[in-house]
C-alpha positions as CSV (number, residue, x, y, z in Angstrom):
1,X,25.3,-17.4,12.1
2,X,24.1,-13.7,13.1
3,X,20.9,-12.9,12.0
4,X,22.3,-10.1,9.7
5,X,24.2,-12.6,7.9
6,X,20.8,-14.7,8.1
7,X,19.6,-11.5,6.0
8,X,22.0,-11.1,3.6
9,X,21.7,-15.2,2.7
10,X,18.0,-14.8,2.2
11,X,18.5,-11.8,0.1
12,X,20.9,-13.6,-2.1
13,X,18.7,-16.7,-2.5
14,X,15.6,-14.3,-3.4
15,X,17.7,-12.2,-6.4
16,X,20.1,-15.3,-7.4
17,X,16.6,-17.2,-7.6
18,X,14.6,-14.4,-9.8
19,X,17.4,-14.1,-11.6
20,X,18.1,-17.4,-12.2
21,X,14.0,-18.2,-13.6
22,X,13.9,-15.4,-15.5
23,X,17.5,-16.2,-17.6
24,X,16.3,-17.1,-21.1
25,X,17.4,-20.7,-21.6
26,X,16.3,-21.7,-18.5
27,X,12.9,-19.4,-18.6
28,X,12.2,-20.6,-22.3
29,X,13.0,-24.3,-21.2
30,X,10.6,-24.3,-18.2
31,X,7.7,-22.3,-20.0
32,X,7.9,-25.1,-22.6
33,X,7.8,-27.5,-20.2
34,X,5.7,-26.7,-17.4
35,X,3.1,-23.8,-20.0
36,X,3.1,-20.0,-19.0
37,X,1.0,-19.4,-16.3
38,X,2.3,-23.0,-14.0
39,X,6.0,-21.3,-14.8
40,X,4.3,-18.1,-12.9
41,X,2.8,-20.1,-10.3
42,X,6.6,-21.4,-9.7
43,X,8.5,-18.2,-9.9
44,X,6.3,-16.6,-7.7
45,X,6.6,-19.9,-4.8
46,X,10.3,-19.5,-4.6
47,X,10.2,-15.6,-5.0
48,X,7.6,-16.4,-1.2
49,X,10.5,-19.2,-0.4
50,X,12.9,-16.7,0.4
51,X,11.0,-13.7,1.2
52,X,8.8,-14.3,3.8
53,X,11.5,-15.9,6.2
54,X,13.8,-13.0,5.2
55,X,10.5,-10.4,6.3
56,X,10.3,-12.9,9.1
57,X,14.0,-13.3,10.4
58,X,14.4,-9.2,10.2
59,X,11.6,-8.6,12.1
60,X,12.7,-10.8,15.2
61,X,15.7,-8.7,15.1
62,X,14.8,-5.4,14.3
63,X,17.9,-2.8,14.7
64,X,20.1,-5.5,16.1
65,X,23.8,-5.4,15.8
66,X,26.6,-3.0,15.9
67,X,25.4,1.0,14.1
68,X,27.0,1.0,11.2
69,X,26.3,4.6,11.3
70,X,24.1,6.9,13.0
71,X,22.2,10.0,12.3
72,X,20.1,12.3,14.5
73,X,17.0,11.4,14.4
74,X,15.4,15.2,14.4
75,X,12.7,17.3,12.6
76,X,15.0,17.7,9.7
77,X,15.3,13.5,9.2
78,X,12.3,13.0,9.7
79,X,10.5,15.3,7.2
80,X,13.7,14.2,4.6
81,X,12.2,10.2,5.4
82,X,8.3,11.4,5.4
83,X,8.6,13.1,2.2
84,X,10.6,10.8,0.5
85,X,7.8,8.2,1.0
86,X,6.0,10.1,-0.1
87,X,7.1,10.3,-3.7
88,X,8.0,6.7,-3.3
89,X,4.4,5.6,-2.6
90,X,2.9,7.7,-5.5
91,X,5.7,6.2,-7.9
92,X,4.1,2.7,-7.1
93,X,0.7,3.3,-7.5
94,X,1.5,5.8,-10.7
95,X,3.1,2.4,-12.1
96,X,0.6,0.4,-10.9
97,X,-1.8,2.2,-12.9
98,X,-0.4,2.3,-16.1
99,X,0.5,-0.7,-18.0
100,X,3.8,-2.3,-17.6
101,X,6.0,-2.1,-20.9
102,X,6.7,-6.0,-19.6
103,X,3.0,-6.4,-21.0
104,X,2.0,-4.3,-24.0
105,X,4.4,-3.1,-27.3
106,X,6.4,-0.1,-26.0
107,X,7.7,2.4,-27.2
108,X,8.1,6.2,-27.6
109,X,4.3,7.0,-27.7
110,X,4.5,4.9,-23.9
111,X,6.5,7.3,-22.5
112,X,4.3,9.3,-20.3
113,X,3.8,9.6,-16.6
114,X,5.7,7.8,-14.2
115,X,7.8,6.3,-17.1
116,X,9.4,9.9,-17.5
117,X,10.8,9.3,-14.0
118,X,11.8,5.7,-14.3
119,X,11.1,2.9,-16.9
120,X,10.4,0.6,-13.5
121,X,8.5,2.9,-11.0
122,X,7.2,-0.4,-9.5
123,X,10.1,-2.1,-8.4
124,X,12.5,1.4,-8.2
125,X,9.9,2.6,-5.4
126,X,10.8,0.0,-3.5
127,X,14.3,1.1,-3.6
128,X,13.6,4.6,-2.7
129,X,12.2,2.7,0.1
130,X,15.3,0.5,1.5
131,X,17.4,4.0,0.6
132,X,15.3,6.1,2.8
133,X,15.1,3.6,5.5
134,X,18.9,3.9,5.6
135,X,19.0,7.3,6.8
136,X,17.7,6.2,9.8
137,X,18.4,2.9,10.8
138,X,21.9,2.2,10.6
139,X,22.3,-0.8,13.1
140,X,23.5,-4.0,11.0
141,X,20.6,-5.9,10.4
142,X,18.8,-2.7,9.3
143,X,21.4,-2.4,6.8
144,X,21.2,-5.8,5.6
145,X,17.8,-5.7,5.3
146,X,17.0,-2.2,3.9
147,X,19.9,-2.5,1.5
148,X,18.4,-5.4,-0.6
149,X,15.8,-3.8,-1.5
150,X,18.0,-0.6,-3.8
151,X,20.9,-3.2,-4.6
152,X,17.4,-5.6,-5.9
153,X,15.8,-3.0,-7.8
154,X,19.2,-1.8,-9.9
155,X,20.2,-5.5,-10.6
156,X,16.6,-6.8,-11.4
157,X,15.6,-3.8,-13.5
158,X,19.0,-3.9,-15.3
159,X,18.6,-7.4,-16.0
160,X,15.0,-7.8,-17.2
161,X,16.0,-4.8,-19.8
162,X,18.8,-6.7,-21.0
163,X,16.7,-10.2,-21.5
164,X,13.8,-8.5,-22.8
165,X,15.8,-6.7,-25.2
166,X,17.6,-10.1,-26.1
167,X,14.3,-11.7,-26.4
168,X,13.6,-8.9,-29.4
169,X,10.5,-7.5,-27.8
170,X,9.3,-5.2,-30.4
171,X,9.8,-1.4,-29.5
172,X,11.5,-2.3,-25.8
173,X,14.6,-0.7,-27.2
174,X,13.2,2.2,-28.6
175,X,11.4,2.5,-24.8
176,X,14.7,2.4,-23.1
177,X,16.3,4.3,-25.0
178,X,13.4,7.1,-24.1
179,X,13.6,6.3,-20.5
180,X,15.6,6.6,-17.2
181,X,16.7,3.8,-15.6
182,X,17.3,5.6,-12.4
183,X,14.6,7.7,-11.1
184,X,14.5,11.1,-11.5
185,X,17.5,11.7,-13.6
186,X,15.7,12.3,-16.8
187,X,14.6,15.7,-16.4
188,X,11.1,15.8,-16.9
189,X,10.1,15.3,-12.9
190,X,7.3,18.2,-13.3
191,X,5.9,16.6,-17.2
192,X,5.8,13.5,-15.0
193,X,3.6,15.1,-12.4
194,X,1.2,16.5,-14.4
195,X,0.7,13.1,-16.6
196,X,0.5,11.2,-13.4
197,X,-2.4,13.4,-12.3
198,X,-4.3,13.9,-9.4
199,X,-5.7,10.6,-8.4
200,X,-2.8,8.4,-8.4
201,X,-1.0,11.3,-6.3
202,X,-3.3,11.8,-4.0
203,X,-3.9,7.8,-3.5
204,X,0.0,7.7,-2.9
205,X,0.2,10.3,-0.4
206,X,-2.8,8.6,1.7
207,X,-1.2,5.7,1.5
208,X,1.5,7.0,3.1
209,X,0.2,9.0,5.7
210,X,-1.5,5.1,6.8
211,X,1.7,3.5,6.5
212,X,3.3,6.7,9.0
213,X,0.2,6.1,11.2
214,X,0.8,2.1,11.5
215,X,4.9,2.3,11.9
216,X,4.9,1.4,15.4
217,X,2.8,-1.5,14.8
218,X,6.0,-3.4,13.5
219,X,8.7,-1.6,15.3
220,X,9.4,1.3,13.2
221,X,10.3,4.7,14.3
């Protein structure tokens, strides 16, 4: 087995199994059984199942394989990449500073911020990340590995919209309806900004101007 196929495995154990949890009959059954919090003691054990040895197996074979494609790596790639995680980085901590609609009653009067960009700027910042990271690294266990992280985020996003919606969540379908689902395609990118505001911004830019300054660290460009 080639360690890009290795990747791919891992990747489809890690969504089939969050996927799996979180569908309602079984979720609702094991949350009855097992209470709340030992049910998130569980689905976050096999969520670390899958991923470390998937972080793991990548990182012994970093940019191994046939190039699936290749780009130059110049000034213009890498400002396109720099920038890009940029935005990516303040999306996370602008979602990690505002509730998540997963825990309070959304709605319309929750729209603000990052949730003008995307309803998920958690998890879709992590795709921006695997997208990005495809630009430059086009050998096949790159791809593998950077790909599961977009293909994860559309998939997990799309389906915890659906079962929360199925589950009646008051005002969750109000909140999607007042949201995009992909980032940036509901128009209000510069209402976003200024809702965000400056500290989460400015947090998210240093955080990427540490992650730049570390890349070599763990064999990145």
């Amino acid at each position: 087995m080639t360690p890009a196929v290795s990747i791919v495995l891992l990747w489809i154990g890690f969504a089939g199994s969050h996927l799996l949890l979180s569908h309602l009959p079984i979720r609702d059954r094991l949350v009855a059984r097992l209470g709340a919090r030992p049910f998130q003691g569980l689905y976050s054990l096999v969520a670390l199942v899958f991923f470390v040895p998937l972080v793991r197996v990548y990182f012994q074979h970093v940019h191994e394989g046939p190039a699936l494609w290749t780009l130059p790596h110049g000034p213009a790639l890498t400002w396109i990449v720099q920038i890009g995680m940029g935005v990516a980085f303040v999306l996370l901590v602008a979602g990690f500073t505002k509730p998540s609609p997963a825990s309070i009653t959304p709605g319309a009067a929750t729209v603000r911020g990052a949730f003008r960009i995307t309803r998920h700027p958690v998890v879709m910042s992590f795709g921006l990340f695997g997208l990005l990271h495809l630009l430059a690294n086009g050998a096949t266990t790159d791809v593998a590995f950077f790909a599961g992280f977009p293909l994860f985020a559309v998939v997990g996003c799309w389906h915890q919209d659906r079962r929360k919606i199925a589950q009646g969540q008051p005002g969750y379908a109000e909140f999607v309806a007042a949201t995009p689902f992909l980032p940036f395609t509901g128009g209000e990118f510069l209402r976003a900004v200024r809702e965000i505001g400056v500290v989460p911004i400015a947090a998210g830019i240093v955080l990427a101007v540490i992650v730049r300054w570390g890349h070599g660290l763990w064999g990145g460009a």
